[in-house]
Backbone as CSV, one residue per row, in Angstrom:
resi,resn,N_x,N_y,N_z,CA_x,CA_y,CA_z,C_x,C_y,C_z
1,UNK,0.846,-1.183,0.000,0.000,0.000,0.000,0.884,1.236,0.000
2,UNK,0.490,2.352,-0.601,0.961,3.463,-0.773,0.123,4.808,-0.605
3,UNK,0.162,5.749,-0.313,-0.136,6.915,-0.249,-0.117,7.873,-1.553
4,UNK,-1.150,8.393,-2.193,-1.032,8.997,-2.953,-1.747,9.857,-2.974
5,UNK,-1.373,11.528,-2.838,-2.290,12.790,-2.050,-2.938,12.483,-1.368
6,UNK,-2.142,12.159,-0.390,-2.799,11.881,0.979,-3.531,10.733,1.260
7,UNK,-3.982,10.154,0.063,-4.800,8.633,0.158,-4.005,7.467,0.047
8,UNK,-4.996,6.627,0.875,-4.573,5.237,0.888,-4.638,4.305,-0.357
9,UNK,-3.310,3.547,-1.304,-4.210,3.044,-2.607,-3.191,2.168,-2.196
10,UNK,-4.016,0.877,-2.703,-3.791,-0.247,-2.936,-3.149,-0.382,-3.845
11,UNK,-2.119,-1.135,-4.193,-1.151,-1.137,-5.852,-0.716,-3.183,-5.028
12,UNK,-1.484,-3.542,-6.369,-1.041,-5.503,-6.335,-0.446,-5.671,-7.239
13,UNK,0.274,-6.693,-7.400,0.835,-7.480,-8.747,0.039,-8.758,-9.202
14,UNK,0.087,-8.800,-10.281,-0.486,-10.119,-10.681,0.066,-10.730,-11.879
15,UNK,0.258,-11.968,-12.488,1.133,-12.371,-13.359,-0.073,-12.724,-14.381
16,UNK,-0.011,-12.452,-15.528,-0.582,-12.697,-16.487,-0.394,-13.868,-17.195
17,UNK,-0.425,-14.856,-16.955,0.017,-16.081,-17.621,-1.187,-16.777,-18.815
18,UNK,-2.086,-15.815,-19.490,-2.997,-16.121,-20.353,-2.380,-16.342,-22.018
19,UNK,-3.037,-17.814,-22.113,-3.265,-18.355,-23.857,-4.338,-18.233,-24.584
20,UNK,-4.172,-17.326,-25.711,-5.382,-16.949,-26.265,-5.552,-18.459,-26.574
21,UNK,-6.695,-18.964,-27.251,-7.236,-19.640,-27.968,-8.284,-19.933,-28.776
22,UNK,-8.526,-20.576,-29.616,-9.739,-20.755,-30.660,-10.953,-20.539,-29.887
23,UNK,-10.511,-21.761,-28.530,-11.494,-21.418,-27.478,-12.172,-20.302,-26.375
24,UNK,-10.930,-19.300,-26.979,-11.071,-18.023,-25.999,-12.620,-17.372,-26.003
25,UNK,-13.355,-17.055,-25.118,-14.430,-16.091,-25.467,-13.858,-15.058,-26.181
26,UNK,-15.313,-14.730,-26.661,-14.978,-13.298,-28.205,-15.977,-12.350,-26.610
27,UNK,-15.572,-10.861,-26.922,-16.501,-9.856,-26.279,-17.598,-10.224,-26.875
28,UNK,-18.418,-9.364,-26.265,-20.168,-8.938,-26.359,-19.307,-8.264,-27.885
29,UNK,-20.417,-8.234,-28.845,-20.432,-7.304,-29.961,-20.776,-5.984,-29.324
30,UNK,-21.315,-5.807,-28.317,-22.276,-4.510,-28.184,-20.944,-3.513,-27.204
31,UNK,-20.120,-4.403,-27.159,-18.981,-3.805,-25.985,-18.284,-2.447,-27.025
32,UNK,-18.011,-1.482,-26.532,-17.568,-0.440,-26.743,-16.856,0.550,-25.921
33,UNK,-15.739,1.216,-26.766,-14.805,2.072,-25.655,-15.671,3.253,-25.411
34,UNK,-15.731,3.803,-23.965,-16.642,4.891,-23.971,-15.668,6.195,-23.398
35,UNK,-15.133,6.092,-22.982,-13.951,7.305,-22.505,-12.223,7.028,-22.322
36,UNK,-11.982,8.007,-22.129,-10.201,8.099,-21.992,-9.962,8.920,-20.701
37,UNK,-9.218,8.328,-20.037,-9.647,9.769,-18.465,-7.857,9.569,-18.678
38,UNK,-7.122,10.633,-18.548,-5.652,11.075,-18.802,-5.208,12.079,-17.134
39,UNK,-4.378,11.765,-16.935,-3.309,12.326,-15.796,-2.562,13.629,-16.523
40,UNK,-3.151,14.855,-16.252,-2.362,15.828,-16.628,-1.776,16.827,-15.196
41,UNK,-0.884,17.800,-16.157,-0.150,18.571,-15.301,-0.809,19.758,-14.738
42,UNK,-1.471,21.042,-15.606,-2.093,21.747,-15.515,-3.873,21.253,-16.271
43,UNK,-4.273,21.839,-15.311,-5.555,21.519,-15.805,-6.162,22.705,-16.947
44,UNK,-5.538,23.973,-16.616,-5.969,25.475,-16.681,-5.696,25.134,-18.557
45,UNK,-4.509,24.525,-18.732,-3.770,24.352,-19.824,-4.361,23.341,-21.028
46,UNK,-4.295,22.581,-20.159,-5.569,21.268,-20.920,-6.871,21.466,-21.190
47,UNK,-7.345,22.846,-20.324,-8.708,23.130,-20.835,-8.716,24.095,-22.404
48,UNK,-7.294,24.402,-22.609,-7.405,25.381,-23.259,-6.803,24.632,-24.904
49,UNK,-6.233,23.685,-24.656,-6.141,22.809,-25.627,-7.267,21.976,-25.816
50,UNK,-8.169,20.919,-25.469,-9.175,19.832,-25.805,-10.643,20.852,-26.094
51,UNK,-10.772,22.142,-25.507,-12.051,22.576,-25.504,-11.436,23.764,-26.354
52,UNK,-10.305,24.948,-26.167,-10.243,25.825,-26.972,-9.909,25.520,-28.425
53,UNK,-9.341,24.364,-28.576,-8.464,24.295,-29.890,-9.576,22.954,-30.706
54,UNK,-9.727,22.000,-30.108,-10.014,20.588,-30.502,-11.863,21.375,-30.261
55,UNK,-12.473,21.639,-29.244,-13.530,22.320,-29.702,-14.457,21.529,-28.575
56,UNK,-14.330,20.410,-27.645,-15.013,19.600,-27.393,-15.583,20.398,-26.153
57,UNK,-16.908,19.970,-25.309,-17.378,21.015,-24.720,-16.935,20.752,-23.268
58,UNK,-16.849,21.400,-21.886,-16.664,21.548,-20.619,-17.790,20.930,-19.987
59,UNK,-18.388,19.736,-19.891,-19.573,19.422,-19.006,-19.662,20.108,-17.366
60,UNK,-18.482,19.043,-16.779,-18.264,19.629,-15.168,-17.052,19.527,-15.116
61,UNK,-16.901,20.441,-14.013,-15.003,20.672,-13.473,-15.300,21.016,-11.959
62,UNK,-13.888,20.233,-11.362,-14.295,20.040,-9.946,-12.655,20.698,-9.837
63,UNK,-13.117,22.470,-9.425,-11.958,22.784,-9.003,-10.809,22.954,-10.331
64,UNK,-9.151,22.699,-9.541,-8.374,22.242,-10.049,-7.888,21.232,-10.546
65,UNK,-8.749,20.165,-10.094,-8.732,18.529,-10.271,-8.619,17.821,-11.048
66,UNK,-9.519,18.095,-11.296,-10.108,17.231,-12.423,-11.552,18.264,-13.858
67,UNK,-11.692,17.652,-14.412,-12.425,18.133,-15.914,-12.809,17.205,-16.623
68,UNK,-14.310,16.991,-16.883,-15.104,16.286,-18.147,-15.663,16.617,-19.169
69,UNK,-15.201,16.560,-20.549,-15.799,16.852,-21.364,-16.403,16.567,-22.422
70,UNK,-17.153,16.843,-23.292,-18.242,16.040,-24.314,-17.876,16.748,-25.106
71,UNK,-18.314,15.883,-26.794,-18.761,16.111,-28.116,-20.249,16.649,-27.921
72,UNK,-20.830,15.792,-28.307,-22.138,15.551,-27.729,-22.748,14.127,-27.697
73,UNK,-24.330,13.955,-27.266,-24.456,12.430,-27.369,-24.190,12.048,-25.904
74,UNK,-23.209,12.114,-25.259,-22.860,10.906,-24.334,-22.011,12.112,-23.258
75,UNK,-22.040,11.467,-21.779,-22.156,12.073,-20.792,-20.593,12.659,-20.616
76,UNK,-19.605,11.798,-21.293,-18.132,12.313,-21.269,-17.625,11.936,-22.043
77,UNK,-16.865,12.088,-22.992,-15.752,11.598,-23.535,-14.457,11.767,-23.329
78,UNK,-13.729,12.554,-22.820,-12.559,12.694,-21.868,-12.724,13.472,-20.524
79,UNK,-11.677,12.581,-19.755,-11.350,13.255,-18.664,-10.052,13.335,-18.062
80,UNK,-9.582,14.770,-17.176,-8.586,14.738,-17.082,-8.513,14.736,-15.667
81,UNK,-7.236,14.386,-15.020,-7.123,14.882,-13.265,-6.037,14.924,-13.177
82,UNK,-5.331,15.967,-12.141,-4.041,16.154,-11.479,-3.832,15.623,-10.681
83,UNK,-4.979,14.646,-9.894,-4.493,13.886,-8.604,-3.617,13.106,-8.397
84,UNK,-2.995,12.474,-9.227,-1.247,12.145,-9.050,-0.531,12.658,-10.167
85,UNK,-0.760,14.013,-10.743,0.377,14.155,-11.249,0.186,16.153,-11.550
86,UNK,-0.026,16.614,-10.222,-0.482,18.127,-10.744,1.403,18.982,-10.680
87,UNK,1.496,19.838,-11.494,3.373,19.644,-11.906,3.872,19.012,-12.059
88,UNK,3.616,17.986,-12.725,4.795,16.887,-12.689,4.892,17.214,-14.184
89,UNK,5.856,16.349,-15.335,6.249,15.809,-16.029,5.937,15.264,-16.838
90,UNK,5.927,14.739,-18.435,5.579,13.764,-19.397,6.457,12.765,-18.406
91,UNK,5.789,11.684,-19.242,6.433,9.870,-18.647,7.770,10.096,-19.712
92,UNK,8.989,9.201,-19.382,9.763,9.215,-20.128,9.683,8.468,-21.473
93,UNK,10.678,8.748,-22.523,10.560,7.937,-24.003,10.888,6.361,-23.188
94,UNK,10.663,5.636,-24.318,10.919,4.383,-24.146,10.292,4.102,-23.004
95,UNK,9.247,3.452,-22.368,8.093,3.465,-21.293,7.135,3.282,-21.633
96,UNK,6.145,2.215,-20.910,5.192,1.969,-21.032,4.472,2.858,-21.214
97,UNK,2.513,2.983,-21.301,1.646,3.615,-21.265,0.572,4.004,-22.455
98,UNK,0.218,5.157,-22.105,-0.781,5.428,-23.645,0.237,5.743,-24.999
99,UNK,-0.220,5.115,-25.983,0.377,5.625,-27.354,-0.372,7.002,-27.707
100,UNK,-1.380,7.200,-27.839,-2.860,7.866,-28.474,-3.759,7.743,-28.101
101,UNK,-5.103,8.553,-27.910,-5.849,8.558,-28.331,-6.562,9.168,-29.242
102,UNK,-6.987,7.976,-29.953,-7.808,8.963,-31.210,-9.085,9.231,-31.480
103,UNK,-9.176,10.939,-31.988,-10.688,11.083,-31.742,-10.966,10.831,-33.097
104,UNK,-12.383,10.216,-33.653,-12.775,10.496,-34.901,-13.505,11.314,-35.762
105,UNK,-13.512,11.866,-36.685,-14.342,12.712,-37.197,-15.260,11.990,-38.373
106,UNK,-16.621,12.645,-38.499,-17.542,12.452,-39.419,-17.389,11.998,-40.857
107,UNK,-16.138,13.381,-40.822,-16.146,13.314,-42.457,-14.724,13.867,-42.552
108,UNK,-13.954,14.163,-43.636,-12.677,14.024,-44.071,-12.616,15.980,-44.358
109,UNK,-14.051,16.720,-44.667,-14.418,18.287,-44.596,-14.206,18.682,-43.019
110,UNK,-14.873,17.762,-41.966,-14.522,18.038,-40.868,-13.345,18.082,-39.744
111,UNK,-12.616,16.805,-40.677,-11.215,16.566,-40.149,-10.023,18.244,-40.625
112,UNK,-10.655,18.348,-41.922,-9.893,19.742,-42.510,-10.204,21.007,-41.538
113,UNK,-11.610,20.880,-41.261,-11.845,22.162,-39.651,-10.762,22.388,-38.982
114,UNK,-10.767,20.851,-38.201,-9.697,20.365,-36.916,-8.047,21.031,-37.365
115,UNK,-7.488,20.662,-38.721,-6.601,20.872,-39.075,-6.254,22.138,-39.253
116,UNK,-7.362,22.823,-39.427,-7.644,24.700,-39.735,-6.970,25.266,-38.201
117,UNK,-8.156,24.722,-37.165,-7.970,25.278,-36.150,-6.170,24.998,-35.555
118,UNK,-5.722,23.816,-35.703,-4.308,23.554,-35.507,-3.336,24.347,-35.678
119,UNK,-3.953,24.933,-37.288,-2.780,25.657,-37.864,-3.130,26.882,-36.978
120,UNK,-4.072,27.198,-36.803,-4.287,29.044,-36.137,-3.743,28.678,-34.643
121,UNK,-3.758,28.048,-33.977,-3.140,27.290,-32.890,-1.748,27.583,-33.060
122,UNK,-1.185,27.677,-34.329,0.318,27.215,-34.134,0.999,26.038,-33.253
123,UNK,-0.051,24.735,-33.831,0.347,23.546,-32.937,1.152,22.540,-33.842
124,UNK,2.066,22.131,-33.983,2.993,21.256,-34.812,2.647,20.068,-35.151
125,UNK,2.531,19.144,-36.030,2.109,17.520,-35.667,3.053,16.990,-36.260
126,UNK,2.942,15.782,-35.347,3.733,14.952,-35.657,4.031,14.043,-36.876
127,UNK,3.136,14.300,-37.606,2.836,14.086,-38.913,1.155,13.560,-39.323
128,UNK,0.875,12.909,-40.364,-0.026,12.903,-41.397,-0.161,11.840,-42.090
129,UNK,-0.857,10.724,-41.795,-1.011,9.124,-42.888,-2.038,8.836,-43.398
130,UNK,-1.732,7.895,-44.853,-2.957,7.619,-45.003,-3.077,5.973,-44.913
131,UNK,-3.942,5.836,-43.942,-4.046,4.314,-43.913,-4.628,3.263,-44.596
132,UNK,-5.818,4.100,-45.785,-5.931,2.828,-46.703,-7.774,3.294,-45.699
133,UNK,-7.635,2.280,-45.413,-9.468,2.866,-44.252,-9.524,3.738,-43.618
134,UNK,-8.104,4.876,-43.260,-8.492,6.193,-42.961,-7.388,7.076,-43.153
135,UNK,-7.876,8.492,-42.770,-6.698,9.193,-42.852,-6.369,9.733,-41.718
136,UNK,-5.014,10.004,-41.459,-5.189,10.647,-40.072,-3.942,11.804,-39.565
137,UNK,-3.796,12.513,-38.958,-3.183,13.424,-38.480,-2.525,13.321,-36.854
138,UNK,-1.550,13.608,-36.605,-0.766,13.066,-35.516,-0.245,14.248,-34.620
139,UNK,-0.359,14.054,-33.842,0.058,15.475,-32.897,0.112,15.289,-31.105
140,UNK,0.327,16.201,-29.890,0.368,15.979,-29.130,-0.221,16.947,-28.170
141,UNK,-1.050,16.645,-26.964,-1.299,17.686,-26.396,-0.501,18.128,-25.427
142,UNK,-1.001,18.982,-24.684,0.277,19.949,-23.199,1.371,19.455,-22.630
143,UNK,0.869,17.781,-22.612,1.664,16.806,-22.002,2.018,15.752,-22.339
144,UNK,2.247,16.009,-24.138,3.134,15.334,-25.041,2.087,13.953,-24.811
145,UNK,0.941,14.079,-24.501,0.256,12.390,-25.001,-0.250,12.274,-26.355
146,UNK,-0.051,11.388,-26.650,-0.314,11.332,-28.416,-1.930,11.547,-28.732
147,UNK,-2.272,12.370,-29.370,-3.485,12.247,-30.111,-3.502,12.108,-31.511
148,UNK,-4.502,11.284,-31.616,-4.574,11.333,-33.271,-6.020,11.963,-33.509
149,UNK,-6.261,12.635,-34.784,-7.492,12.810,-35.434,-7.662,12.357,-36.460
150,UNK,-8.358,11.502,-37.387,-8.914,10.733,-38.438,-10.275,10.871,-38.693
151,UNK,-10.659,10.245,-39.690,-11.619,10.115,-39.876,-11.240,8.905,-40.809
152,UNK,-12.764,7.889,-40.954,-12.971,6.876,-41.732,-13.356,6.717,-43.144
153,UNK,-12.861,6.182,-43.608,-13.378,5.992,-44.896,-14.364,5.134,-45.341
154,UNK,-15.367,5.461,-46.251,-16.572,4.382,-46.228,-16.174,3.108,-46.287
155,UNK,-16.681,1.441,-45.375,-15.900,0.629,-45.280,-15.900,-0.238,-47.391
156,UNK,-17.232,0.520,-48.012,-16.628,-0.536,-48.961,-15.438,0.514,-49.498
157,UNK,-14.738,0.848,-49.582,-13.506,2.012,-49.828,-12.231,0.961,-49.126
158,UNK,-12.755,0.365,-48.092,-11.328,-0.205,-47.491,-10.672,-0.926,-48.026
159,UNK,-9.088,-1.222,-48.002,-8.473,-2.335,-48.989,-8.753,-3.386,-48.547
160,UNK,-8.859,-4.596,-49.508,-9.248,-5.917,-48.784,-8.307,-7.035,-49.493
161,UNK,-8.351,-7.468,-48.688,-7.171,-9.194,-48.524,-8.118,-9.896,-49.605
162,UNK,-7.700,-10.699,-50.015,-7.944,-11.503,-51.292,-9.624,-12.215,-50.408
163,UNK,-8.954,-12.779,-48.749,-10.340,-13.534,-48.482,-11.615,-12.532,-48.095
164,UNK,-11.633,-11.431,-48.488,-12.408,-10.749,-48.120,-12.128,-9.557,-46.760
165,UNK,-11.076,-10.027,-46.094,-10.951,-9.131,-45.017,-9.969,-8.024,-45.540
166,UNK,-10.422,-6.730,-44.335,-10.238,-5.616,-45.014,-8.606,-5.473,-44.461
167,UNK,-7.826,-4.932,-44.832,-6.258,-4.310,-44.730,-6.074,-3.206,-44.388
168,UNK,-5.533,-2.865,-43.225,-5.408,-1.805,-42.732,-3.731,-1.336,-43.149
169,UNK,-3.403,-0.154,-43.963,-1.944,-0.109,-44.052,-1.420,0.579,-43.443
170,UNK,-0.194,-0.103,-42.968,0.840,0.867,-42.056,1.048,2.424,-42.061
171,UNK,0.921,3.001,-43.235,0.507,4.396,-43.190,1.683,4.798,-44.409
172,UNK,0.776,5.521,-45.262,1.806,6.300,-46.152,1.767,7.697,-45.545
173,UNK,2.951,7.845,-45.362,3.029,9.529,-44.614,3.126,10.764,-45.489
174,UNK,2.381,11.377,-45.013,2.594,12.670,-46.056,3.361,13.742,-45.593
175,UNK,4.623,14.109,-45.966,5.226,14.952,-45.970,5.556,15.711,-46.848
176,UNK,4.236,16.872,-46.330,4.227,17.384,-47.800,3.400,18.863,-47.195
177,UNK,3.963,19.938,-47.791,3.176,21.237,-46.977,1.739,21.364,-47.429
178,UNK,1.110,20.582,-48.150,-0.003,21.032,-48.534,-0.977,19.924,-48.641
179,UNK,-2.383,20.114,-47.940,-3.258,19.074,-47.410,-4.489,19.360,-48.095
180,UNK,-4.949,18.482,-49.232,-5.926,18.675,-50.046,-7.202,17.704,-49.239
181,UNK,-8.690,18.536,-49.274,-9.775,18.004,-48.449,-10.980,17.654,-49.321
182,UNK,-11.310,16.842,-49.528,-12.365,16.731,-50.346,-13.258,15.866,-49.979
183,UNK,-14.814,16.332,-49.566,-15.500,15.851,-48.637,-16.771,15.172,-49.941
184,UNK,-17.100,13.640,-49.407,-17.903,12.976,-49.867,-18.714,13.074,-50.881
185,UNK,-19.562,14.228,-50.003,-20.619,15.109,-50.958,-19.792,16.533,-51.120
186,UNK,-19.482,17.590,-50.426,-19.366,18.436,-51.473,-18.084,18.287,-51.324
187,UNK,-17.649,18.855,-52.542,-15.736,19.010,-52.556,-15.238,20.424,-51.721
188,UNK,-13.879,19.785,-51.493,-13.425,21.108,-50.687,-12.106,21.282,-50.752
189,UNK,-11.543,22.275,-51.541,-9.930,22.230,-51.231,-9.296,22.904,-50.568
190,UNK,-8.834,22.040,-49.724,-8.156,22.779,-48.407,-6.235,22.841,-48.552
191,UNK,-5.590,23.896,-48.527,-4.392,24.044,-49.117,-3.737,24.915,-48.075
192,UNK,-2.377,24.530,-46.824,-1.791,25.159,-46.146,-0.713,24.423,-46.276
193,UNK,0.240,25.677,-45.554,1.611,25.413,-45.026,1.384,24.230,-43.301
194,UNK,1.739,23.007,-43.718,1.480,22.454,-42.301,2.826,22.277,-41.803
195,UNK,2.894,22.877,-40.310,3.961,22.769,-40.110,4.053,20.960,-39.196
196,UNK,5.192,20.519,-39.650,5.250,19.009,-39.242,6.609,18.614,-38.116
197,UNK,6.426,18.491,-36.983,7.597,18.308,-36.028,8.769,16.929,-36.623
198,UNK,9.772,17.908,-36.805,10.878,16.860,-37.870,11.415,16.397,-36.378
């Protein structure tokens, strides 16, 4: 047991010694990820990135603490708290933890918004792929955790394996200053200087 702001937490070990198998249960189909709750440094800071920049709305905020916020639809989609980590630090390279999370967008016109607002941001990304079933954009927030933004491509659009299953590709990266948008129904050309963290 350990203490962490002042509280008592339990921290166990346990050894994972699991074999998938043919026999493994499959999830519920109906199972779905419903939030991301993230350990940040400043909260003041993080509000001003996920809700000023990314756009998503402020439901409740408790204090300095913690913060929940929505798209819409559903009661949260991220949350953040300082309770073990208010000043502290990114985790170091090479280290476990989150890679990303990625939010998705509607449409490939809307993903170009996101990318609009970035650039007026003066926020850098980490780059730009296209995966074949989506496209996506790479970047980081206050506290260097990876976000991605994408959007999907209609699934009959996806590449598919000879037996029918679809192929997801490793990503052709675009490095390239200029990001053309062209949305489903109407077309849209979207054309900037993106700046890309070399």
């Amino acid at each position: 047991m350990r203490k962490a702001n002042g509280r008592n937490r339990v921290v166990s070990c346990a050894c994972y010694n699991l074999v998938m198998t043919k026999e493994s249960p499959a999830i519920d189909p109906g199972v779905r990820i419903g939030h991301v709750h993230l350990k940040v440094s400043d909260l003041d800071r993080s509000l001003a990135f996920y809700c000023g920049v990314l756009g998503f709305k402020l439901i409740q905020r408790m204090g300095h603490s913690a913060a929940f916020y929505f798209s819409r639809g559903y009661h949260h989609h991220i949350g953040l708290n300082t309770w073990e980590s208010l000043g502290a630090g990114p985790p170091p390279a090479h280290s476990t933890g989150l890679f990303h999370v990625a939010i998705v967008y509607p449409t490939r016109a809307k993903l170009a918004d996101a990318l609009r607002q970035l650039m007026n941001a003066k926020i850098e990304l980490d780059g730009a792929a296209d995966h074949g079933v989506s496209e996506a954009l790479y970047l980081r927030d206050p506290d260097q955790n990876g976000v991605e933004l994408y959007w999907d491509r209609p699934a009959d659009q996806w590449p598919r394996k000879a037996d029918g299953g679809w192929r997801c590709l490793r990503g052709r990266w675009i490095w390239r200053s200029c990001w053309h948008c062209r949305d489903n129904n109407s077309p849209i050309r979207f054309q900037t200087q993106c700046p890309i963290r070399r």
